[in-house]
N, C-alpha and C positions, 0 to 999 in steps of 0.2 A: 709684928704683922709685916705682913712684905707684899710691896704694891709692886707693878710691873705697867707700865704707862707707856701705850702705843701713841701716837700721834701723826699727821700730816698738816701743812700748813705751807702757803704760800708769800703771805706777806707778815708771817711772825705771830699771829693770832692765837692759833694754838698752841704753839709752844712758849707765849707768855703766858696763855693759861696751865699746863701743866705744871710750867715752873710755879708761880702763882702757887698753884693746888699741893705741888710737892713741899713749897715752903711751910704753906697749910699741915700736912701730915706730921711735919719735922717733930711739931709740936706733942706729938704721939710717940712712943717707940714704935719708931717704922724703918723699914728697910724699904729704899724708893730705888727704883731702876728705869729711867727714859730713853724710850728710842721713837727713830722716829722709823716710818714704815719703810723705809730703805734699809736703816739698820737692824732689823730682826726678822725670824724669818717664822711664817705662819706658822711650819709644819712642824716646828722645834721650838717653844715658847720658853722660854724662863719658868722656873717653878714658882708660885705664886699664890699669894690668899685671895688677891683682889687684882681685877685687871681695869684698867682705865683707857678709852679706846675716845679719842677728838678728835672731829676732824671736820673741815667746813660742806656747807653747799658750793656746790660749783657747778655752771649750765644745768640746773634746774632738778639735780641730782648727787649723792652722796657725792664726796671728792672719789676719783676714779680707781686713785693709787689706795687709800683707805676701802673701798667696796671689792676690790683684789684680792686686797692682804686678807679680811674678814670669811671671805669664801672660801680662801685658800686652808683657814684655820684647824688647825687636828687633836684631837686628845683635850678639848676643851668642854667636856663632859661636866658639867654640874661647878663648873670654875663659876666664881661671883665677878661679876662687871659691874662697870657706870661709863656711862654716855655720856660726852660734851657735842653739841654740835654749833658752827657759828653758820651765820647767815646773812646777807644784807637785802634777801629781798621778800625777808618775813616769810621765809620757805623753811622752816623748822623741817629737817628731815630724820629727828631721834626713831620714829618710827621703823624707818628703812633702815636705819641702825640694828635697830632693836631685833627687827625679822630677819636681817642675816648672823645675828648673834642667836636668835632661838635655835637655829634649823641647826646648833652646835652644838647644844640642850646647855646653854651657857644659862644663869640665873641672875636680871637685872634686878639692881639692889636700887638705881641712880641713875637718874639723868638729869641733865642742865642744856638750855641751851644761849645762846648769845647772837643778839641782834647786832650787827657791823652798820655805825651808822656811814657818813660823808667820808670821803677819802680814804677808804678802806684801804690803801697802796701803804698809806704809811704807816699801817702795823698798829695803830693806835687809835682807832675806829670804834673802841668800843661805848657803848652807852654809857651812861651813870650807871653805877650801883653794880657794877661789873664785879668789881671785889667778893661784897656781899653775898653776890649768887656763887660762887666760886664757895666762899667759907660755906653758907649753907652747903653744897655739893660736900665739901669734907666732912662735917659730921653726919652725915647717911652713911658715907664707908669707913 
């Protein structure tokens, strides 16, 4: 199976969760490719069984550079996804995720999200039981 795992992150958050998540897969015969939303480009995806798209709140709405890349998206017709989103201010926004991956007739298999508790700067904010939610997230895809 071959995963394709978009990402955006500001203080390391999300890309210790894909890594995390990819470690996760390894355990599977999988083929894992990460980029992050600067490195890939909407209109031309990687061919792919499952895509994996993370990325935080930021002022009160998806991260800007991730709500771009997701509009931008082409030929994502019936492709399977899962949703990370992180958050510190208990603004879960997998939903707004989610309605810009429908309007692509993309099919959500999976979401997680992650609360950023104190000191979210140092990349390592996250709650207890962070792991845990991450491995549940891998066995859904």
């Amino acid at each position: 199976m071959k995963y394709v795992m978009i990402y955006w992150s500001r203080f390391g958050h999300n890309k210790k969760l894909v890594n995390h998540l990819s470690d996760k897969l390894k355990d599977k015969p999988a083929e894992i490719e990460i980029f992050h939303t600067d490195e890939a480009d909407p209109k031309n995806m990687p061919d792919a069984d499952f895509y994996v798209f993370s990325a935080p709140t930021e002022a009160f709405n998806l991260q800007k550079n991730m709500r771009n890349f997701m509009k931008k998206l082409e030929d994502m017709d019936q492709k399977k996804y899962g949703i990370i989103n992180t958050h510190g201010m208990n603004k879960n926004l997998l939903p707004k995720m989610e309605k810009l991956l429908s309007k692509k007739n993309m099919v959500k298999v999976a979401e997680v999200d992650f609360q950023i508790g104190k000191d979210a700067k140092s990349g390592n904010a996250f709650m207890e039981g962070w792991q845990t939610k991450i491995e549940d997230f891998s066995k859904k895809i």
